[in-house]
C-alpha positions as CSV (number, residue, x, y, z in Angstrom):
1,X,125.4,104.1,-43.4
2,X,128.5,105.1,-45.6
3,X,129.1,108.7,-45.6
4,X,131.8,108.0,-48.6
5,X,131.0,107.5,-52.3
6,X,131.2,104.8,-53.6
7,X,133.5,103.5,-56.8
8,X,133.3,100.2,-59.6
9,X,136.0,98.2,-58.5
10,X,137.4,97.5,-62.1
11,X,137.9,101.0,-63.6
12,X,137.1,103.3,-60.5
13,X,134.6,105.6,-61.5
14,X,132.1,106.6,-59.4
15,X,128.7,104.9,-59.2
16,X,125.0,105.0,-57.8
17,X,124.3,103.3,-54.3
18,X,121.5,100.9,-54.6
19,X,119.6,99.4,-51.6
20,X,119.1,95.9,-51.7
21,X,117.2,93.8,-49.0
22,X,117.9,90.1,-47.4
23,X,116.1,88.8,-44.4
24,X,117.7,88.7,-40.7
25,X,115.2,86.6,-38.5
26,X,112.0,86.7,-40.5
27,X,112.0,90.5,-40.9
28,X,113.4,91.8,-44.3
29,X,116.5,94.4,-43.9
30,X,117.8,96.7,-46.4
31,X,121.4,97.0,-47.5
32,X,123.1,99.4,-49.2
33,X,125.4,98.3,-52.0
34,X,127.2,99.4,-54.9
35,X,125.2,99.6,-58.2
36,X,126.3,98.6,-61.6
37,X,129.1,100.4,-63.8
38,X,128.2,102.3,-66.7
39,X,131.3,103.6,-68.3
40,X,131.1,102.5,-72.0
41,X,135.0,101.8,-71.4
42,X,135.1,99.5,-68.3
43,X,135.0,95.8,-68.3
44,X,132.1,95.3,-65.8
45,X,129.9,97.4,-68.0
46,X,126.2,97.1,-67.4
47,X,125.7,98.7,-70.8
48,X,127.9,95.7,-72.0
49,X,125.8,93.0,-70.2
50,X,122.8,94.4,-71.6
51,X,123.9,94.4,-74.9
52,X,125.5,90.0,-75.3
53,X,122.0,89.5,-73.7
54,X,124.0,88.0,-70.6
55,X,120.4,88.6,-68.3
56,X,117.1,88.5,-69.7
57,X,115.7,90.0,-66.7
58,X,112.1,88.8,-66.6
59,X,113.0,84.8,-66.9
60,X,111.9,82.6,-63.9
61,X,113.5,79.7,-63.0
62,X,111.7,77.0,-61.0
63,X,109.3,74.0,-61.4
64,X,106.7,74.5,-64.4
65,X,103.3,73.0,-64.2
């Protein structure tokens, strides 16, 4: 694990760590990666995203029957 805190990359304020998982032979492992921005001021806002409606959040894509 990092011991160091981790930063946005666009304006460098600190952010949250998240854990996120992907699967390494059949079991599922976690990883732990940067979260998302949320100085009003920085281009890779998740405040921002929210707000043009970029990601509905609960949309699935796939095959409808």
């Amino acid at each position: 694990m990092d011991s160091d805190e981790r930063v946005c990359p666009v304006c460098g304020q600190p952010v949250e760590t998240v854990v996120r998982r992907h699967k390494t032979l059949g079991a599922w492992v976690p990883v732990w990666t940067s979260g998302p921005c949320h100085n009003p001021e920085c281009e890779a806002s998740a405040d921002k995203a929210a707000e043009s409606g970029g990601d509905h959040g609960g949309a699935r894509a796939g095959k409808r029957s």
